[in-house]
Structure formats: structure tokens, C-alpha cells
C-alpha positions as CSV (number, residue, x, y, z in Angstrom):
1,X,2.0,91.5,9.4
2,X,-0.5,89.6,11.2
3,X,-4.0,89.4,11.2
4,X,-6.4,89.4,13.8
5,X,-7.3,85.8,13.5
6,X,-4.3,85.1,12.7
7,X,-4.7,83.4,9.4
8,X,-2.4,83.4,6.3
9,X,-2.3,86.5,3.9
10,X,-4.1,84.0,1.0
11,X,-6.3,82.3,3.3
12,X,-10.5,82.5,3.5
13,X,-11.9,82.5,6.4
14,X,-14.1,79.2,7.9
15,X,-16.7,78.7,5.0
16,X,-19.8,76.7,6.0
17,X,-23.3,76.6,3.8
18,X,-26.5,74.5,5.7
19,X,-28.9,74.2,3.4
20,X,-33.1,74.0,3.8
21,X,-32.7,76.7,6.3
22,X,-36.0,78.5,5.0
23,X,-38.4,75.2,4.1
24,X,-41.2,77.7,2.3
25,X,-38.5,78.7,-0.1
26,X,-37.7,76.7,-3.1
27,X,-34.3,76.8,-1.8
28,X,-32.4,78.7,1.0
29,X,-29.1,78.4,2.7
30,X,-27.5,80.2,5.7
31,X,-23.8,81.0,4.7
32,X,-21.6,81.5,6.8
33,X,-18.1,83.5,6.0
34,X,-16.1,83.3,9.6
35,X,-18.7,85.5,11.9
36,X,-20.4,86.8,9.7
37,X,-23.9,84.6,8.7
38,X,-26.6,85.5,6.1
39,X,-29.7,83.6,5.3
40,X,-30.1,83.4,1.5
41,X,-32.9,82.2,0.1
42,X,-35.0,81.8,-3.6
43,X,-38.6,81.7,-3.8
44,X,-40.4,81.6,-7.0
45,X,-43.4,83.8,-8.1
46,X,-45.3,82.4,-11.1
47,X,-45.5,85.7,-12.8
48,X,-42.8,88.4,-14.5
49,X,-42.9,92.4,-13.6
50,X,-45.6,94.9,-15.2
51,X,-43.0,96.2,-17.2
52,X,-41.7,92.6,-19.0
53,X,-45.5,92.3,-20.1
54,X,-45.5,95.7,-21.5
55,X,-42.6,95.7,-23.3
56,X,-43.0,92.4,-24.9
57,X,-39.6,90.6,-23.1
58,X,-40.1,86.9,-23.0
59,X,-38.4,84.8,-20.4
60,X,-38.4,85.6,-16.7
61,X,-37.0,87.8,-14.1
62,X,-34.6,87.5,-11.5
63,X,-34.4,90.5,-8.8
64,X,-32.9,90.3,-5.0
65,X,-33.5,92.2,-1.8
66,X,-30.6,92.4,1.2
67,X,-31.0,93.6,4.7
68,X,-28.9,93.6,8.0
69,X,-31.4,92.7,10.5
70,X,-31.1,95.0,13.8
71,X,-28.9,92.4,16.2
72,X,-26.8,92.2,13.1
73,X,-24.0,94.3,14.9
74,X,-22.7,95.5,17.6
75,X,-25.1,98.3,17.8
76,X,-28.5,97.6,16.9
77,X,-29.0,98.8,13.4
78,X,-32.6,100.9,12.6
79,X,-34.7,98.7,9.6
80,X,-35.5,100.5,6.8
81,X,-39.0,100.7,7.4
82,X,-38.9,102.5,10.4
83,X,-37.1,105.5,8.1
84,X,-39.8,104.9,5.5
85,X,-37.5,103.8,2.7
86,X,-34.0,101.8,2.1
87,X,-31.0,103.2,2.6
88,X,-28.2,103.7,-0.1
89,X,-25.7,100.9,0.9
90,X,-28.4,97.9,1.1
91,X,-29.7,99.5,-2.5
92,X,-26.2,99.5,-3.6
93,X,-25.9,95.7,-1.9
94,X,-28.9,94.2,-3.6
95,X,-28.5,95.8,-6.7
96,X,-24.9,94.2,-6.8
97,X,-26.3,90.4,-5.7
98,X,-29.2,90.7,-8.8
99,X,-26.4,91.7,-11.5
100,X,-24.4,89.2,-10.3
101,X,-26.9,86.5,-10.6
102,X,-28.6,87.9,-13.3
103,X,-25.1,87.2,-15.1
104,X,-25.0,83.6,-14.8
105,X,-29.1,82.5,-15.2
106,X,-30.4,82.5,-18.8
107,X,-34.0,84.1,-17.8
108,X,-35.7,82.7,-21.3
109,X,-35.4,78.9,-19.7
110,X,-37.4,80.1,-16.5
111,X,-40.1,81.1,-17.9
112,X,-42.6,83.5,-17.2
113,X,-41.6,83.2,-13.3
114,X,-39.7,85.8,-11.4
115,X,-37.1,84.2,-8.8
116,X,-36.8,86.3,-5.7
117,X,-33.5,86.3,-3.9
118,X,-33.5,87.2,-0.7
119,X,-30.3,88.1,1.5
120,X,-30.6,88.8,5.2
121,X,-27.7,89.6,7.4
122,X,-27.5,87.6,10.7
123,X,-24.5,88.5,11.9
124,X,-22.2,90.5,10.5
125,X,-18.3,91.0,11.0
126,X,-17.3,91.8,7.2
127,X,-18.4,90.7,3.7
128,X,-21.6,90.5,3.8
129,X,-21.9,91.4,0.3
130,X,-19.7,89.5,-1.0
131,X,-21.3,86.3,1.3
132,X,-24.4,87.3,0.0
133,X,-23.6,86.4,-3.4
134,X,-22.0,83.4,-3.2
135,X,-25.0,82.1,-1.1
136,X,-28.0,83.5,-3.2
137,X,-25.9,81.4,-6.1
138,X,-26.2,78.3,-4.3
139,X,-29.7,79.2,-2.9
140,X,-30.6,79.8,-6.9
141,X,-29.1,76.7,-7.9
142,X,-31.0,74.9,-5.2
143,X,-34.4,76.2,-6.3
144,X,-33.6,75.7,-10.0
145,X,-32.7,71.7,-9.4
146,X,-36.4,71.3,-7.7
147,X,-37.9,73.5,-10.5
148,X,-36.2,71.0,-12.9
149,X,-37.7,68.0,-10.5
150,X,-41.1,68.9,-10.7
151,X,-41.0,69.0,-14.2
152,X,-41.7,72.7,-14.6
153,X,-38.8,73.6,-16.6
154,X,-36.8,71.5,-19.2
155,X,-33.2,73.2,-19.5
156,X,-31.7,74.2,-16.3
157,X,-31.3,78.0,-16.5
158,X,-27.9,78.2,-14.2
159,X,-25.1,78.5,-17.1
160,X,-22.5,78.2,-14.7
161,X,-21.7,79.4,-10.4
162,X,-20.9,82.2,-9.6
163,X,-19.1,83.9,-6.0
164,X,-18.1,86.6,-4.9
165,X,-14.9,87.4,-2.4
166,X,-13.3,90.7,-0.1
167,X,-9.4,91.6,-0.6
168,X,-7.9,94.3,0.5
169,X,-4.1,96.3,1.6
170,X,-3.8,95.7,5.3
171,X,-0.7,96.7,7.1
172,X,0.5,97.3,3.7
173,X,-0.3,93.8,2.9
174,X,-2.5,92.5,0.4
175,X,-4.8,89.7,2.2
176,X,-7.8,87.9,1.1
177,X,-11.6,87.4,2.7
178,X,-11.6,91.1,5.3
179,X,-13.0,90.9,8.6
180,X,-14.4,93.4,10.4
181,X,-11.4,94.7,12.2
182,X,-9.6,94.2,9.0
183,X,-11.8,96.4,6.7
184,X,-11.8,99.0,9.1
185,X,-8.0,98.9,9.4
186,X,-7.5,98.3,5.7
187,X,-6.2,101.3,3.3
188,X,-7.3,99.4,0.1
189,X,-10.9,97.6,0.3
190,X,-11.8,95.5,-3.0
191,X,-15.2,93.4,-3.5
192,X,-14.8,90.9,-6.5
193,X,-17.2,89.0,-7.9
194,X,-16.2,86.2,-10.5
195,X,-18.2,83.4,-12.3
196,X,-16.7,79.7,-12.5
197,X,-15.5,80.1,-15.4
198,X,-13.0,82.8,-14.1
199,X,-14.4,85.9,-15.5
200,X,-15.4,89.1,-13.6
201,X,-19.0,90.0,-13.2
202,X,-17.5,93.6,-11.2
203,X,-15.0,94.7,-9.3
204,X,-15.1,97.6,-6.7
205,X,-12.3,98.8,-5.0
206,X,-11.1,102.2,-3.6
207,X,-8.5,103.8,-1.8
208,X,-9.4,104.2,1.9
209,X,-7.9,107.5,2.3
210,X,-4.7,106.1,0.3
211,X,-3.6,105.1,-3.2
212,X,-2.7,102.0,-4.8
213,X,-0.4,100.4,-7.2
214,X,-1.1,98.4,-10.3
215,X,1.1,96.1,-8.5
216,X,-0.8,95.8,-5.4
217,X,-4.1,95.4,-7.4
218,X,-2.8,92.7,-9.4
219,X,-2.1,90.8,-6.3
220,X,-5.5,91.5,-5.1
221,X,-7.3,90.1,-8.0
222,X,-5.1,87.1,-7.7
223,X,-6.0,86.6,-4.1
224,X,-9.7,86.7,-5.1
225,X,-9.7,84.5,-8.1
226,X,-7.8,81.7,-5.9
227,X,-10.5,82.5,-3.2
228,X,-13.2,82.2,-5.4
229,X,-12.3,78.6,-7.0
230,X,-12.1,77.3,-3.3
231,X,-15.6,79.3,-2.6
232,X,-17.1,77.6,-6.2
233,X,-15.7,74.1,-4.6
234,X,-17.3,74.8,-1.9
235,X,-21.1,75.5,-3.3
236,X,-20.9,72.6,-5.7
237,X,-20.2,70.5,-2.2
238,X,-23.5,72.5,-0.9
239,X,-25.9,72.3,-4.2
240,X,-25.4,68.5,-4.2
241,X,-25.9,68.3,-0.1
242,X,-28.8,69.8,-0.5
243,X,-31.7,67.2,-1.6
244,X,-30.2,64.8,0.7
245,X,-30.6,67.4,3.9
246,X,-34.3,66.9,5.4
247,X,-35.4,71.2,6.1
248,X,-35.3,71.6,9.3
249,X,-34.9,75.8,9.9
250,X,-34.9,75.4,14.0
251,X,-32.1,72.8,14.3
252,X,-30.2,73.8,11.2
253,X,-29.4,77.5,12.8
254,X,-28.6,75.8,16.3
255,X,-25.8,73.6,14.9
256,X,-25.0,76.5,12.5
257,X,-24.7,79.0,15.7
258,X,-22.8,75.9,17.9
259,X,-26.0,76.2,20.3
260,X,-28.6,72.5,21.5
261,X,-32.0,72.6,20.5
């Protein structure tokens, strides 16, 4: 078996986070998993949802939204808002990135806030969903830190990180972190998300037109939990970087892209 970039069964693609890519956010990072490159981004609204003050719920909320922006692909993808609503796979998508956060931030120590996570696809060849979540965790973290700088929160409300990797059966191998070519190839496709700690928030996975055995998704899971401690490495790296990175959008996403200024 060989893959198309030729990399090792067990091996994640190039990771990269640059942080401050989005200065009016309280924090924002552009992740980057191989080709494929989504801006994530945090920004806090001093307020909770109709429905919290209704129904009594103290704390805060946390809620995302994901979009593929047109040049996002090969063929320029329609927004939502030209069909008048959102389709079912970016509902599905953002559902999946707020239960995943939503599983590692205790929403009492916010506050009555709402954090708004916001995921939009730059380029996409593969696991955007899955890149999505592990940047919206260290965008949140990000935002959290400066919420705890300025004094407006006293515990930090991140219990722990949490990422989120693609495995799959291609050529009847199991391999980690899909590509494009891969996932289309692939006869098993498995999303896995998975907090620090190494327990699962969810797991989907399906059959492309084929079955699996328990054996095969054992290996599968095993592949994402070693992916997803090198991924955790990775945004601990990124959270710290941050403060120390002066926000600079426009020269961040040329050196993120390998293009001057």
C-alpha cells in the first residue's frame, strides 16, 4: 500500500496552527492539516441565548458555526445564503465542533457570556471537520487565557484539550489523518474526536459501500488516539505561542499560504 503523499500508515499529515489570524476575535487561529486550512476563531458576546434566561440555566453558552467558503474546492462551492438556508453536512459539521467543545468547557465559570466559535474552510482537501475541532479548541483556549487576563473571569473554564482526527481502510489498509484522494478512495471513513485525557467525545464511522471488522476498527481507534496525543502536543505548543505572536491577519496567512506580502 502506498499513499498518495506517500506517508506512513500511522503518520498525520504536516500540522501547523498561526495564531492572531483574526485580531477582532478574542482568539483565532488558522489550522492547517496538510492542504487543507480553516480559520477558527472565538469571539465573546456578553449575553446567554433567550432560552438560558427563560429557563433559569446559569452559566454561559458555547455554540459554533462552520462554512466551506466558495474557492474552498476544486469547484466553487454555492454559500448557503444564496440557497436561503444551510445545508445538512455544514449543520451536521458545526453541530459536531459545539458538542465537542461544549464537552471540555465548564459553561458556569464563563459566565453569563456566550463564546461563538467560528470555523471557515479555506482550503479543503480532507478533514475539515476533524481540523475544525482541534482548532476551535485552541482558538477557545486562546480566548479563555485573555478572558482570565482581563480579569473577567476567575477559574479558567477549559477542563482539559480536546482534538479531533480522520482514519480510515484504504487499500485494505488502516491509515491515519485521510486526504482528499484518500477519503474518496477509502472503503472505511472514521471521524474521532477525543479529549486529553483520552476519552471519546464521538466517533463516526461507516462502511463506504463495504463492511468492517472489529479488528480493523480497533486499529482505527488506535491510529486516532496516537494521532490525537501528537495533535494535543501540538495545541499546547500553539496556546502558549500565542500571547507572544503580535496579530497580524495579512502577513500571518501569507507565510501560512508560502506567498510575500
Amino acid at each position: 500500500m502506498t499513499r498518495p503523499d506517500a506517508r506512513h500508515a500511522d503518520q498525520l499529515r504536516e500540522v501547523s496552527f498561526t495564531p492572531n489570524v483574526a485580531p477582532y476575535a478574542q482568539g483565532s487561529v488558522l489550522v492547517s492539516f496538510g492542504n487543507t486550512r480553516v480559520i477558527c476563531a472565538c469571539t465573546i458576546e456578553e449575553d446567554v441565548p433567550r432560552w438560558m434566561k427563560q429557563q433559569g440555566v446559569k452559566g454561559g453558552w458555547l455554540t459554533a458555526e462552520y462554512s466551506m467558503l466558495p474557492y474552498s474546492t476544486l469547484e466553487r462551492k454555492q454559500r448557503d445564503i444564496t440557497k436561503g438556508k444551510i445545508d445538512g453536512r455544514s449543520s451536521e459539521i458545526q453541530r459536531l465542533i459545539g458538542r465537542a467543545l461544549r464537552a471540555v468547557v465548564d459553561l458556569k465559570k464563563i459566565g453569563q457570556r456566550t463564546l461563538w466559535i467560528d470555523c471557515d474552510v479555506l482550503q479543503a482537501d480532507g478533514g475539515t471537520r476533524t481540523a475544525s475541532i482541534t482548532g476551535a479548541c485552541v482558538a477557545t483556549a486562546i480566548a479563555c487565557n485573555r478572558l482570565m487576563a482581563a480579569g473577567k473571569i476567575k477559574d479558567f473554564p477549559l477542563t482539559q484539550l480536546v482534538a479531533a482526527v480522520s482514519c480510515g481502510v484504504f487499500e485494505n489498509v488502516p491509515v491515519l489523518d485521510l486526504n482528499y484522494l484518500e477519503d474518496k478512495a477509502a472503503t472505511v471513513d472514521f471521524n474521532v474526536v477525543m479529549t486529553e485525557r483520552g476519552k471519546f467525545v464521538e466517533v463516526q464511522g461507516s462502511g463506504e459501500e463495504a463492511v468492517f471488522s472489529s479488528e480493523e476498527m480497533a486499529a482505527m481507534l488506535d491510529l486516532a488516539k496516537t494521532g490525537i496525543a501528537a495533535l494535543i502536543d501540538r495545541q499546547k505548543q500553539a496556546i502558549l505561542a500565542a500571547d507572544r505572536v503580535k496579530p497580524d491577519a495579512l502577513q500571518d496567512l501569507a507565510q501560512a499560504f508560502g506567498t510575500g506580502r
